[in-house]
Every structure is written in structure tokens, then in C-alpha cells.
C-alpha positions as CSV (number, residue, x, y, z in Angstrom):
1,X,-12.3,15.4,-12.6
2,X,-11.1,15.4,-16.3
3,X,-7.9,12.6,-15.2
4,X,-10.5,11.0,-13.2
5,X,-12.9,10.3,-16.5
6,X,-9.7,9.8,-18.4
7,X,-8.6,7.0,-16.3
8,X,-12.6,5.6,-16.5
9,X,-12.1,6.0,-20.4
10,X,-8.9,4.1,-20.4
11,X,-10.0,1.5,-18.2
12,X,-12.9,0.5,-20.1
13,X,-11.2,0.3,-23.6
14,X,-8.2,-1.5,-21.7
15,X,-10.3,-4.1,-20.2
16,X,-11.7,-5.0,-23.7
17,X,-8.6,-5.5,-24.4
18,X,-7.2,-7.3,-21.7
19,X,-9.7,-10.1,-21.1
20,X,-8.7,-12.9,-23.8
21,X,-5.0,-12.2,-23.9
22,X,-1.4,-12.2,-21.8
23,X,-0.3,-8.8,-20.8
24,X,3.2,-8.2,-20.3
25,X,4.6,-6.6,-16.9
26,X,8.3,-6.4,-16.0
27,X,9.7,-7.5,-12.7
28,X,13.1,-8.0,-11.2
29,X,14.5,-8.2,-14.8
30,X,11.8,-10.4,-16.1
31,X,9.2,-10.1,-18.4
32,X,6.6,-11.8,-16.7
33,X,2.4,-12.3,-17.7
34,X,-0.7,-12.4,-16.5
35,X,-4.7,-12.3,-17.8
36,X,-7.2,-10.0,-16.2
37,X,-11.5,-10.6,-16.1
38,X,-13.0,-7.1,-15.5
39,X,-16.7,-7.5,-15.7
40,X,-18.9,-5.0,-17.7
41,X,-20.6,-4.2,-14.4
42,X,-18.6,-3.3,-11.1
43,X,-19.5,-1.7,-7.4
44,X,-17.5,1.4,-7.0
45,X,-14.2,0.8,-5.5
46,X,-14.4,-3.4,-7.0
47,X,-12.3,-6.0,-5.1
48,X,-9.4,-7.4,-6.9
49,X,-8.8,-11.2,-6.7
50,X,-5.0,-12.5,-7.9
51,X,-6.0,-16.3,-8.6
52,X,-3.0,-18.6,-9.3
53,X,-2.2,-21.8,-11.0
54,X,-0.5,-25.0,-10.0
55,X,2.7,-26.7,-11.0
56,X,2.9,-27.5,-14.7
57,X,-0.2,-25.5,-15.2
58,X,-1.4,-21.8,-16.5
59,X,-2.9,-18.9,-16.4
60,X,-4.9,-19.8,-19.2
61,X,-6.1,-22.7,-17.6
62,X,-7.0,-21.3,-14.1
63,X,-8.9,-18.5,-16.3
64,X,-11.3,-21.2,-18.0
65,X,-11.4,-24.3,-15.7
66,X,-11.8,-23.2,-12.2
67,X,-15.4,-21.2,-12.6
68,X,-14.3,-17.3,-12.0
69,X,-14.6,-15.5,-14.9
70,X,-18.2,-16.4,-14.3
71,X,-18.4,-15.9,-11.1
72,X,-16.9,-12.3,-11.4
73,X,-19.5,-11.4,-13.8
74,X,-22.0,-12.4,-11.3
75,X,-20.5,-11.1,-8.0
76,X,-18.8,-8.1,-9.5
77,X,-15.1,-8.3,-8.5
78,X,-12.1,-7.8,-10.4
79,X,-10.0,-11.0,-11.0
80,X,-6.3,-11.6,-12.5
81,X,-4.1,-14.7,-13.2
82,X,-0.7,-14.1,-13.5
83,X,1.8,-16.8,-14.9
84,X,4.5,-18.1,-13.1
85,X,7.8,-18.5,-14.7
86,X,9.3,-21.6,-16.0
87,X,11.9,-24.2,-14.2
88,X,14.2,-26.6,-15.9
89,X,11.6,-28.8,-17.1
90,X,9.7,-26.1,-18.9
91,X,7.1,-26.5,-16.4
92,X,5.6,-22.7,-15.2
93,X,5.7,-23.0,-12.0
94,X,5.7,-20.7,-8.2
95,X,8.9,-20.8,-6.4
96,X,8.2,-22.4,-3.3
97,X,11.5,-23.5,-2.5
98,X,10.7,-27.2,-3.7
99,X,13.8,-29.5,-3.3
100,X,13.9,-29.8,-7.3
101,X,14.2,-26.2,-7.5
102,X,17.1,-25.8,-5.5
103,X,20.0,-23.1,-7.0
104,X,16.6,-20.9,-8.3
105,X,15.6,-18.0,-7.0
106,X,12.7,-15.8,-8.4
107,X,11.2,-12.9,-6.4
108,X,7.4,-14.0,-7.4
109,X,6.9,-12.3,-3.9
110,X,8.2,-8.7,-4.9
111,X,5.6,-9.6,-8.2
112,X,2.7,-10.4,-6.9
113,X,2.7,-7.6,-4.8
114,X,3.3,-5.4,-7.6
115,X,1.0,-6.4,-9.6
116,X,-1.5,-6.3,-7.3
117,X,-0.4,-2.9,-6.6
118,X,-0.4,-1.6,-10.3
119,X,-3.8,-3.1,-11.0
120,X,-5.5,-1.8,-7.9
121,X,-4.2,1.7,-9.2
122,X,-4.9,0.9,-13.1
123,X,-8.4,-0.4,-12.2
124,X,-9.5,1.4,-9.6
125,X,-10.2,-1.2,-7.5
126,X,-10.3,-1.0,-3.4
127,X,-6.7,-1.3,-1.7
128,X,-8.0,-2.9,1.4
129,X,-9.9,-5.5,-0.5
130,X,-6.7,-7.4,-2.3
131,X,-7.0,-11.0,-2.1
132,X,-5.0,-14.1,-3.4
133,X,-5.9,-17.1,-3.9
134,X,-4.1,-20.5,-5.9
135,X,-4.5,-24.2,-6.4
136,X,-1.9,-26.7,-5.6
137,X,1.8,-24.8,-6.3
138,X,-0.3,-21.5,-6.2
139,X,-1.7,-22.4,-2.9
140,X,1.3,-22.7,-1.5
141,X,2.4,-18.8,-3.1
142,X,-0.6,-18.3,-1.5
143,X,0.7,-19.5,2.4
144,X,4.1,-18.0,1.4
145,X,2.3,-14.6,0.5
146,X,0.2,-14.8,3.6
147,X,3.5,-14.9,5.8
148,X,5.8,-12.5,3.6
149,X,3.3,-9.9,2.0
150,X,0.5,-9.3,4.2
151,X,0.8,-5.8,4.6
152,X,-0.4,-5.2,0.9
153,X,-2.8,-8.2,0.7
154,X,-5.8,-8.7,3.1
155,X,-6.7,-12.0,2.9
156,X,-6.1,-15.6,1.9
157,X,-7.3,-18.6,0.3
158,X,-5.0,-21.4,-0.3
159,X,-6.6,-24.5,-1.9
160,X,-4.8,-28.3,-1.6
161,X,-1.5,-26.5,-0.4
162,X,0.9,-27.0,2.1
163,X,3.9,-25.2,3.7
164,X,7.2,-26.2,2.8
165,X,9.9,-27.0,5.9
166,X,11.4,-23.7,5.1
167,X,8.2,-21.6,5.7
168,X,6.5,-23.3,8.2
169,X,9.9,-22.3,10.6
170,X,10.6,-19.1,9.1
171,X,6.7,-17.4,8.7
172,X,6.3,-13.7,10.3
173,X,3.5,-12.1,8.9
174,X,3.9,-8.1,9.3
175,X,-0.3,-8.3,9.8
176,X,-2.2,-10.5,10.9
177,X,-4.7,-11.5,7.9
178,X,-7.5,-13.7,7.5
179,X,-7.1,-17.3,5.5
180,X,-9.6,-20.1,4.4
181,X,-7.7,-23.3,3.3
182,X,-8.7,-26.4,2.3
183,X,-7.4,-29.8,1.6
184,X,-8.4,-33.4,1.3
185,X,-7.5,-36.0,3.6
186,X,-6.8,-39.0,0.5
187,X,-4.5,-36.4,-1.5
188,X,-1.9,-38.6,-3.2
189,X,0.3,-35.3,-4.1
190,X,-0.2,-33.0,-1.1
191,X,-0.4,-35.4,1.8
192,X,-2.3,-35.3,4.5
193,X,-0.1,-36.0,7.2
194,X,2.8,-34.6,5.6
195,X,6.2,-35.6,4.4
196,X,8.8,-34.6,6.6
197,X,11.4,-37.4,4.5
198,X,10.2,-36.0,1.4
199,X,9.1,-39.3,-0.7
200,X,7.0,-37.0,-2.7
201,X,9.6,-35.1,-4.0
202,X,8.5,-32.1,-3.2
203,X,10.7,-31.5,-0.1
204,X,10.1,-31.5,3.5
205,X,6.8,-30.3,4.8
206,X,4.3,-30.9,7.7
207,X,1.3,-32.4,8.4
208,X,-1.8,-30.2,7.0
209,X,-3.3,-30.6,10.8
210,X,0.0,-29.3,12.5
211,X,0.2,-26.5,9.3
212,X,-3.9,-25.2,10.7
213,X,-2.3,-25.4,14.3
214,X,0.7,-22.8,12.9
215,X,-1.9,-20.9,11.5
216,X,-4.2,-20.9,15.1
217,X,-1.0,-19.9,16.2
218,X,0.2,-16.9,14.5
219,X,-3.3,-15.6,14.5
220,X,-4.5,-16.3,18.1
221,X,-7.5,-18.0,17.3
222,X,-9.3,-20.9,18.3
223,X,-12.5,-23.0,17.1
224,X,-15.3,-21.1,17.7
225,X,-17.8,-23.0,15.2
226,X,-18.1,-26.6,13.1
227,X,-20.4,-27.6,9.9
228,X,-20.6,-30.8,8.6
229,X,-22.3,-29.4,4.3
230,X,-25.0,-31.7,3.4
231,X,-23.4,-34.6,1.4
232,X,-25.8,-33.9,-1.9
233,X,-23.8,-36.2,-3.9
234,X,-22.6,-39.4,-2.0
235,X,-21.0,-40.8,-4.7
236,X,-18.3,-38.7,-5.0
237,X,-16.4,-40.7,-2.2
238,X,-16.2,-37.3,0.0
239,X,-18.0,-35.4,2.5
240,X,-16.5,-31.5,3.3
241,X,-16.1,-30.6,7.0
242,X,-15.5,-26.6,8.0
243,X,-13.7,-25.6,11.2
244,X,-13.7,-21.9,12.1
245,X,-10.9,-20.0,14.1
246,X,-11.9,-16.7,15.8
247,X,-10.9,-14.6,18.3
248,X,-12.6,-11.4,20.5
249,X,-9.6,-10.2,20.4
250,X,-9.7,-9.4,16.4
251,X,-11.6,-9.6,13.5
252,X,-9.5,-11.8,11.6
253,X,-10.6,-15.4,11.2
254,X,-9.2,-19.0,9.9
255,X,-11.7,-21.1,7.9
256,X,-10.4,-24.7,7.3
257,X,-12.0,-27.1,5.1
258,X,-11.5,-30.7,5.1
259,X,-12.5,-32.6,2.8
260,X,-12.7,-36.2,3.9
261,X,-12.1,-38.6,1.0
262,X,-10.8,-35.8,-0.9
263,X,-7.9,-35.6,-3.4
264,X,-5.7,-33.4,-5.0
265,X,-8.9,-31.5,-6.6
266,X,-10.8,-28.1,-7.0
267,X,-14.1,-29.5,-5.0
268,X,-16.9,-28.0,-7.9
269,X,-15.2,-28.2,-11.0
270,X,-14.0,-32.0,-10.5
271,X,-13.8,-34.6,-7.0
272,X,-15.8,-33.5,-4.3
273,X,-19.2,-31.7,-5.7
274,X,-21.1,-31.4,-2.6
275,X,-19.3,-27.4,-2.6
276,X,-17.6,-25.2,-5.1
277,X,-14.4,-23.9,-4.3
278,X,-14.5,-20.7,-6.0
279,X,-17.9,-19.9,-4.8
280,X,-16.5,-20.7,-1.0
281,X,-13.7,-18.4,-1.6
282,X,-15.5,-15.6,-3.0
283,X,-18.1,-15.9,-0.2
284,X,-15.2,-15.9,1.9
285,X,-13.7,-12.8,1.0
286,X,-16.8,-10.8,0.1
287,X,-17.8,-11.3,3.8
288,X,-14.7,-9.7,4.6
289,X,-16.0,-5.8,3.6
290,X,-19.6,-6.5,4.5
291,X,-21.0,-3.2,5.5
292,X,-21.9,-2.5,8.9
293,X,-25.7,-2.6,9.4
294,X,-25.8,1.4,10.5
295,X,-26.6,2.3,13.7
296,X,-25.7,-1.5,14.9
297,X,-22.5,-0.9,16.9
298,X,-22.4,-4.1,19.3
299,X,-23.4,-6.2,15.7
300,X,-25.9,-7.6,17.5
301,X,-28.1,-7.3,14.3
302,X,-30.8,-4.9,15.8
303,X,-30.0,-1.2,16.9
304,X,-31.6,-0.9,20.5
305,X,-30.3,0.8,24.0
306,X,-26.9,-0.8,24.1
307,X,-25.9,1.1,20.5
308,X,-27.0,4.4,22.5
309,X,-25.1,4.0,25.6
310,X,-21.6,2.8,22.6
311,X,-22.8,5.8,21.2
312,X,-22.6,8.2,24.4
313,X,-19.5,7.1,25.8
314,X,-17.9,7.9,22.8
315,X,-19.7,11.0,22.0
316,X,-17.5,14.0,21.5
317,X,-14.4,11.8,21.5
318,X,-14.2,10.4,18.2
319,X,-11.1,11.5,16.5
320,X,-10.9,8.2,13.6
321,X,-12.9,5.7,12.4
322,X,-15.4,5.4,15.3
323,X,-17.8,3.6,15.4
324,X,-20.4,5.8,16.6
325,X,-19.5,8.2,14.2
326,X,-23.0,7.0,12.0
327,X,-22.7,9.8,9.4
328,X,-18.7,9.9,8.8
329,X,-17.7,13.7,9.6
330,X,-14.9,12.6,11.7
331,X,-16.8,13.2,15.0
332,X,-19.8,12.0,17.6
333,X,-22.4,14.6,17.9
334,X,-25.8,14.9,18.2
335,X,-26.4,14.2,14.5
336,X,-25.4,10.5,15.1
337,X,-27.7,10.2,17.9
338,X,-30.6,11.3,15.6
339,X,-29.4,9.1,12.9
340,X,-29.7,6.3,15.4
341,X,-33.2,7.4,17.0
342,X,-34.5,7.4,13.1
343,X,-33.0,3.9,12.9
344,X,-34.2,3.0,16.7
345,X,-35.8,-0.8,16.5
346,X,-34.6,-1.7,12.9
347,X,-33.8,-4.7,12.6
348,X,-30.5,-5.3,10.1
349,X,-30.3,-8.4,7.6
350,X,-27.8,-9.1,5.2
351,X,-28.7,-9.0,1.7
352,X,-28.6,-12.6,0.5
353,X,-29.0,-13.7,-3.1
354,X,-28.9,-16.5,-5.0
355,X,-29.7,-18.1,-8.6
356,X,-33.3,-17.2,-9.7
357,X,-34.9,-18.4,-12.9
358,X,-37.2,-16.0,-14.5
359,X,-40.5,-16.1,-16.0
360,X,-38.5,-15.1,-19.2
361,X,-36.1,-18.0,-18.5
362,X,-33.1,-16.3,-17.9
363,X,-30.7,-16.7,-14.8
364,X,-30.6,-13.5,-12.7
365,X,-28.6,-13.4,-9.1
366,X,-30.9,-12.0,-6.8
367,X,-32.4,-11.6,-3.7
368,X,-35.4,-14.3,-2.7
369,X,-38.1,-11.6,-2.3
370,X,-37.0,-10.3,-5.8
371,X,-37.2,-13.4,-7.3
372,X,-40.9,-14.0,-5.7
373,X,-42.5,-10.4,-6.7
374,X,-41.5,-11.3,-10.6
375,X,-42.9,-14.9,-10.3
376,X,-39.4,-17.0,-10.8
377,X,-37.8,-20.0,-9.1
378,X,-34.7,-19.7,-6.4
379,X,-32.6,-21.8,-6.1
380,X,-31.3,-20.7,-2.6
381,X,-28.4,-18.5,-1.0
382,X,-25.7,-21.4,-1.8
383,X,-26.6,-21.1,-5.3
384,X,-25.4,-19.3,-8.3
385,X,-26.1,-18.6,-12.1
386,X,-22.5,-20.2,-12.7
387,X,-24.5,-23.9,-13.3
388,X,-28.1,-23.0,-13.4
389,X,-29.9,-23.5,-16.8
390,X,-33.0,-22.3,-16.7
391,X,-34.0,-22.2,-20.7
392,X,-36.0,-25.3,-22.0
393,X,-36.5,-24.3,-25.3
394,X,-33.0,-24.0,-26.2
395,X,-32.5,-27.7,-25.5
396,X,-36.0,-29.1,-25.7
397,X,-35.1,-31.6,-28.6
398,X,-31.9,-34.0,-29.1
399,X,-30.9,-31.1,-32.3
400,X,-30.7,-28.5,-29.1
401,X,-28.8,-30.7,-27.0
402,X,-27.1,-28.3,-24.3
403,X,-23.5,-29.1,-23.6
404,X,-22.6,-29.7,-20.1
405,X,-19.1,-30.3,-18.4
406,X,-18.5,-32.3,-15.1
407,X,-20.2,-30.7,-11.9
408,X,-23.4,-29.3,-11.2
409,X,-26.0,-28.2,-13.6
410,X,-29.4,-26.6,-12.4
411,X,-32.3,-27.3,-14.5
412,X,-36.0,-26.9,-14.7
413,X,-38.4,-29.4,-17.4
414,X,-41.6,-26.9,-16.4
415,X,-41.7,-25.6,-20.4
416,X,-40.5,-28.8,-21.8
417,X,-42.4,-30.6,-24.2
418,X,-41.7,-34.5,-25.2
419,X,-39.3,-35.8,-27.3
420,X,-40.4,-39.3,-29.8
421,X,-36.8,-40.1,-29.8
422,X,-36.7,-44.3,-29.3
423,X,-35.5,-45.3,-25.7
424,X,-36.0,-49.0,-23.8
425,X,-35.8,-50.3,-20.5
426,X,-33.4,-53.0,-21.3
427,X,-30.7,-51.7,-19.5
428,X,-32.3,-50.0,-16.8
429,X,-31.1,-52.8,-14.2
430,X,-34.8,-53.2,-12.9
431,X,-36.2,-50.0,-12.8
432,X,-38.7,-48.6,-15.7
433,X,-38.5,-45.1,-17.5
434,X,-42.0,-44.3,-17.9
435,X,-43.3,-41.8,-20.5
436,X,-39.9,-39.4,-20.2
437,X,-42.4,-36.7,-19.9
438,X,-41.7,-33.2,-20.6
439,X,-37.6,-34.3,-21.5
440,X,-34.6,-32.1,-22.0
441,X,-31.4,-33.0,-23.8
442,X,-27.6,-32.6,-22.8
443,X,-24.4,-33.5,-24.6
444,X,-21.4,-34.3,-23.0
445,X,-17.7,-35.1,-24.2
446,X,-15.5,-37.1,-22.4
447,X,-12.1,-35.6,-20.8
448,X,-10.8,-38.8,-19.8
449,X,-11.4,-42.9,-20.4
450,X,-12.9,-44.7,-17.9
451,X,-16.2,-44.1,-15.7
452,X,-18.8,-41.7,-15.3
453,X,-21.7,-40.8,-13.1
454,X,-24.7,-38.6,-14.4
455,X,-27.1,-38.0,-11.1
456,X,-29.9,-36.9,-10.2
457,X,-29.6,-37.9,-6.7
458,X,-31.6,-36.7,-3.8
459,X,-31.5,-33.5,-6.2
460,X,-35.0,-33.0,-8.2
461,X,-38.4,-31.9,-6.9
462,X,-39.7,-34.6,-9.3
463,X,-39.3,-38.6,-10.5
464,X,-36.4,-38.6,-12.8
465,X,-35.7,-40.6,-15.9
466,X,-32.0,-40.9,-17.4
467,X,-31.1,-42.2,-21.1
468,X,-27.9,-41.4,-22.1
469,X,-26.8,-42.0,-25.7
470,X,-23.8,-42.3,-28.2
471,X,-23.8,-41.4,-31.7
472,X,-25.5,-38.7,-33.3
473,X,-29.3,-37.1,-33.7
474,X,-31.3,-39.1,-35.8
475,X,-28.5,-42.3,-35.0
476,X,-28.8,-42.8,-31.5
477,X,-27.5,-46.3,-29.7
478,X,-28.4,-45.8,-26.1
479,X,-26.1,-47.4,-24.1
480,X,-27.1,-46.8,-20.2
481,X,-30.7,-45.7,-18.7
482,X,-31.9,-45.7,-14.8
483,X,-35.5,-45.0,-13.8
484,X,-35.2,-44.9,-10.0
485,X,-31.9,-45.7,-7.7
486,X,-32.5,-47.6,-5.1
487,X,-30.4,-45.5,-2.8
488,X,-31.8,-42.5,-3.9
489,X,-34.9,-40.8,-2.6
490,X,-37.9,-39.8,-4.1
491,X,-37.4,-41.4,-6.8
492,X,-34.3,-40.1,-8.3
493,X,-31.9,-41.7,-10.9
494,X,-28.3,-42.4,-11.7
495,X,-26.5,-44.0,-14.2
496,X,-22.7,-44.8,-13.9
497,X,-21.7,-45.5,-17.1
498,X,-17.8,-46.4,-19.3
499,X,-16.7,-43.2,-21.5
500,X,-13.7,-42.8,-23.8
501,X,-11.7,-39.6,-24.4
502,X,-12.8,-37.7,-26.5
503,X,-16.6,-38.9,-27.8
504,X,-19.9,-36.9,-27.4
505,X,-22.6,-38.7,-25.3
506,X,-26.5,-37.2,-25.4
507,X,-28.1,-37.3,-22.2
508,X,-31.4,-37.0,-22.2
509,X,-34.0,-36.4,-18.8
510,X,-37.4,-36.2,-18.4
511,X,-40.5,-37.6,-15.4
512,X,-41.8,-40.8,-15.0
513,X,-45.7,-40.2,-15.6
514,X,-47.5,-37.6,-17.1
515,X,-47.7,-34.1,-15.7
516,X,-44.0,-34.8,-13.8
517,X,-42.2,-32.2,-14.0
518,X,-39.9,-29.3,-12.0
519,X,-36.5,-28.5,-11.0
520,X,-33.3,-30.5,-9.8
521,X,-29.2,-30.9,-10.3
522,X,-28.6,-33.0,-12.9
523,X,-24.0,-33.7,-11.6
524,X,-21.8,-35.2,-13.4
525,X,-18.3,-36.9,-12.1
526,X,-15.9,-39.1,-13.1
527,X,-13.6,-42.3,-10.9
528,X,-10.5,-42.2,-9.8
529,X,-9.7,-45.1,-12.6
530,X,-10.8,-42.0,-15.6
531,X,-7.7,-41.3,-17.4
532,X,-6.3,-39.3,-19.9
């Protein structure tokens, strides 16, 4: 007991440490780095995520930019980001085996599974729920992982990765593990269909349909279900497919995303915005260790006469991990059976929760029926407290402007009172603005020169008005406004609108008439032609 709340006590004050810097861990002669997220609130026995960076890139970077540092906090997992090591053009990278890194050889393999190993013991966290997943060059560590080290990590999410020549002939996983992957079909740097004569650069690999087949393959599974997501915002120039891959044979499955349209991008945080990867991935894995509803041994979501007879013909038999054995003693006796006659009828749901703002107007992820009894809005099972703002009065008036970044931000204008600020229907291209009633106020700095959207867009309960601004409080040159889209429903507004690196824009929302108010998205996204 005493080393137990010794290693509690050290964990804490280590992970207060650890959060904002590199930690040092030495493997196969190297000194090698990574960051680590513990959340202040954790399930016993947490899952670990190992989340890696692409080419050229950082941990740093896939620590801030990608959304899971938040999403940890809100989900309650464990997440790291190790560093790879850098290649002769003092780019980190994850060796692959690309054809420009021929002559190197580092074992990030034999690290990754060491550090996964030495932070599930450091950290407590569960050894069966060790999960990796990467963008770009760490997508691909992740398919080489997912072939080489499966025996120590149980599942896989590889995002805009392919399989190199070398791995796609030479990949014998020891276990057979469960993957989600996603790509887009209009990647200029991973390409779709492959590039066997490697004009890319990158070396040979294959097509990203005949790299799913490999993957049906290996795992003996086939399509057993197809969803087309809602396309929320149409003018990101993508729409997400999901195929998945099952088998009765096993539990382990193969989600695969394609994103038509879709580039070399981390659907969310910037391209397509109808999903967001991290979210996807997490929901993924967390599904993964779902607990059994008890008493439900056929998982047909009620307990009823077939559970009994599963029950019988094991009873008195069980000698591991049976499923009949309902209160874990090792064995089927009659105690199960009157554990299952006290649940006899029950019906079993899965706890879903989502974003809820709060009468106090704070951002809590719960269940719906939670959210109801204390009066609040949800937002819906797809959603989370990642990009849902529900405070007014914090950005009530152009001095409180919130700042936003590109994706998806939930609002709600129900405590908002109105701004005098000057704004004109000059350049609303036809449509009128109205009273702005009950407005709220964003800022927004540009990350690249070229064009933005800001959208409302078959996203608000209520008619939207957009102004956006340049300049500063009290100095204000508005320079875009829409009313109503005329592809948009319901009234709902977009402006697309020409931003330069580096300059803060005010956006400022509000209803048409009097008394409109409510929730929506307000997304922001930028064109193909925004550059750095």
C-alpha cells in the first residue's frame, strides 16, 4: 500500500511537471524526447494515447494544433508525443524507410514500444488500452507499428498515411489489432492512388484502396456497414465517407475514412470540417474497452432467456474470463444466475455524452438527461466542450472580443445584449443585416494570405447576421457583411472574405429582428490559394 501511494504521490507532482516541457528518455544509444498531457482527472486504470507528428514537424506542434490536450481533459485519457529524430536536412522525422533516407537506420520501433511501456508503468495507465496514433510521417509509424509491434499496442489510427513498398510486402503482425485510417482522395503529398514510380519522392507505395484491401486481408474482415456524415459545411470542397470491416470471427475491426475532396489535412483543425479527427479517433478507441452491459452475454442489449441458457451451458465450467462468470470469482455458480435474475428484463444503453452549456454558462461533457434536469443546452453525442463557447458575457462587446482559430466554434447569443458599434449593408451583396440583435464578438488572426470563409451555414437555430471588421475597437473599417446566403437555409449567413498573415479581424454576429436569438456553429476555413 505505502509504494502504491508513493507512486500516486510521484505521479501527481511528475505530471505537473511534465506537461509544458520535453522529457528525456534514452533508447538504442539515443537520447530521444517526448511531452506528456495527464489530465487532473483520470478513470482508474486511464488509457494511454502515443500521438505522433509528421515530417518536418514536432511534438510541440502535434501537442497544440491537433485538439488533444483538450480532448484528454474532457475524455480522461493519458496522452504523449514523442519526437522523432532528425535526418540530414535537420527535419525530425519517423523512419519509414523513405527513398531519401536510405543508409539510416533508427529503431523508433524498439522506442515507441518502450515508451509506451515505461509510461503505462510510470502512470499507471491500463496495458491493454495502449493506442497510437500520427499524422502524415507518423501515420505511417503508425501502419509500421501496427505490423511490427502489435503485441504491446492494441489499436491503431493512422491519419493521411500510406505504406511504403517495403511494408506493404513485408507486414506480419504477431496480433491481429484493430485500425481506423483515413485519407483524402485530392491529397497532393500522400496520393490517392499511389506511387509505385515514386514521383513524389517519397518512394514506392500503393494505392490507399489496395493498402485498405491488405489491411481486410490480414485481419479477415469484410464491409459490414457504410455512412455517408452529414456535409454541415459544403464549402469546404469535401464530404467524409466511413466503411467498416468486421468479422464474427473476432472482435477486431477496420474503420476507413475517405474523405472525398480531401487533402493532405487533419479534417477539424483545418480542410474538411464536417468531422474532427481527434474526436473520431478517440471515439474510436474508447469504444474499444466499452464495458459489457452485465448480464448481456449475446450483446444483444437486453438480458432475457438466451443470456440464461449462455449462462447454463457454461455453468460450472468456467475456468478464465467467461462470460457468464457476472460477478468475477473465476467460476459459474448459482450466484451469476441470481445476478442475472436481479437484472432479468433490463434493458442496457450506453452512456452517451456530449457538450452541454449550463445555466451558469459553463461547458460541461455530459449525459443529455443530465444536461435537461439542470436546465442547459446539448449540443448532441457528436459534440464536445473542445469548440463550444457557451459564455456571452465574456464577449458581449467588441473590448471582449473572444479569439477563435479555424474550425468549429459553438455559440449561444441567448444572454447577449446589443452592441451600437456602426455597421452598413453596403457590402452585403443583396442581402440586409437587420438590427444585429442580441450580437457577440470574435477576433480572429490570420495564419496565411489569401481567402477565408466565416459560416454560419445550415448551422444556427436562428437568422444570422455576419460583420467582420479590421482595425481596432473604437476604429473599426468593416470590410465584408452577409445577411442571408442564398444557398443556405433558414436563413443563415456566410461571408468569404481576403485576409493577410498575420492581422486581427473582429467578427461580430448577432439576429436579424428583434427577439432573434439562440444557438449555432459559427466555422471558419481557409482556400487552397491561403499561403504562408
Amino acid at each position: 500500500m505505502k509504494q502504491i501511494f508513493s507512486s500516486i504521490v510521484l505521479t501527481i507532482l511528475f505530471s505537473n511537471l511534465a506537461v509544458a516541457q520535453n522529457i528525456n528518455f534514452e533508447h538504442d544509444g539515443l537520447d530521444r524526447q517526448y511531452r506528456i498531457h495527464i489530465p487532473s482527472e483520470l478513470p482508474e486504470s486511464p488509457a494511454l494515447v502515443i500521438a505522433m507528428h509528421g515530417y518536418s514537424g514536432n511534438n510541440n506542434e502535434m501537442m497544440n494544433d491537433y485538439g488533444w490536450t483538450e480532448l484528454a481533459d474532457e475524455r480522461g485519457f493519458v496522452i504523449a508525443f514523442p519526437n522523432g529524430t532528425r535526418d540530414q536536412s535537420n527535419n525530425r522525422f519517423w523512419d519509414v524507410d523513405y527513398s531519401f533516407h536510405a543508409g539510416i537506420d533508427i529503431d523508433d520501433d524498439g522506442f515507441i514500444r518502450e515508451l509506451a511501456l515505461h509510461l503505462q508503468q510510470l502512470h499507471g495507465t491500463a496495458p491493454n488500452k495502449i493506442y497510437a496514433t500520427g499524422f502524415s510521417n507518423g501515420a505511417e509509424m503508425s501502419f509500421q507499428l501496427a505490423c511490427r509491434e502489435s503485441e504491446t499496442i492494441n489499436a491503431f489510427a493512422p491519419i493521411v498515411g500510406m505504406m511504403m513498398d517495403t511494408l506493404f510486402t513485408d507486414c506480419n503482425p504477431a496480433v491481429v489489432r484493430p485500425i481506423l485510417s483515413l485519407n483524402g482522395t485530392a491529397d497532393n503529398i500522400t496520393f490517392w492512388y499511389g506511387d509505385m514510380a515514386d514521383n513524389g519522392g517519397w518512394g514506392a507505395y500503393h494505392s490507399i484502396p489496395d493498402t485498405m484491401a491488405l489491411w481486410a486481408s490480414i485481419m479477415g474482415v469484410n464491409v459490414t456497414d457504410s455512412y455517408d456524415f452529414p456535409d454541415t459545411n459544403p464549402n469546404d470542397g469535401s464530404t467524409v465517407h466511413r466503411d467498416i470491416y468486421s468479422s464474427p470471427n473476432h472482435e477486431s475491426e477496420l474503420w476507413f475514412y475517405t474523405v472525398n475532396g480531401g487533402g493532405h489535412d487533419w479534417p477539424g483543425s483545418w480542410g474538411n470540417m464536417d468531422i474532427h479527427s481527434a474526436i473520431e479517433v478517440w471515439n474510436f478507441f474508447d469504444g474499444l474497452s466499452a464495458a459489457p452491459c452485465l448480464g448481456d452475454i449475446d450483446g444483444s442489449g437486453a438480458v432475457d432467456v438466451v443470456d440464461l441458457l449462455a449462462l447454463l451451458s457454461e455453468f460450472g465450467s468456467c475456468t478464465d474470463d467467461c462470460a457468464g462468470d457476472l460477478d468475477s470469482d473465476g467460476d459459474i455458480d448459482v450466484s451469476d444466475i441470481l445476478m442475472m435474475i436481479d437484472r432479468w428484463g433490463s434493458v442496457c444503453e450506453s452512456i452517451v455524452k456530449g457538450a452541454c452549456c449550463t445555466p451558469s454558462e459553463t461547458c460541461e461533457f455530459i449525459e443529455t438527461v443530465d444536461c435537461e434536469t439542470i436546465g442547459g443546452i446539448w449540443y448532441g453525442d457528436s459534440s464536445s466542450c473542445i469548440n463550444t463557447i457557451c459564455s456571452t458575457s465574456d464577449f458581449d462587446e467588441c473590448e471582449d472580443a473572444m479569439p477563435i482559430y479555424l474550425g468549429d466554434t459553438d455559440f449561444s447569443t441567448a444572454e447577449a445584449s446589443n452592441s451600437i458599434d456602426p455597421y452598413n449593408d453596403s457590402m452585403c451583396s443583396d442581402s440586409y443585416l437587420g438590427v444585429l440583435n442580441a450580437d457577440i464578438w470574435f477576433s480572429y488572426q490570420a495564419t496565411c494570405t489569401g481567402t477565408l470563409t466565416i459560416s454560419t451555414c445550415n448551422a444556427a437555430t436562428f437568422d444570422t447576421d455576419l460583420v467582420m471588421y479590421s482595425g481596432g475597437c473604437g476604429k473599426l473599417q468593416q470590410i465584408a457583411c452577409n445577411g442571408d446566403d442564398d444557398s443556405c437555409s433558414d436563413y443563415t449567413s456566410r461571408i468569404n472574405v481576403n485576409i493577410t498573415l498575420g492581422e486581427t479581424y473582429l467578427i461580430r454576429l448577432g439576429g436579424w429582428a428583434t427577439g432573434e436569438a439562440g444557438t449555432g456553429t459559427l466555422t471558419l476555413y481557409t482556400w487552397n490559394d491561403c499561403t504562408n
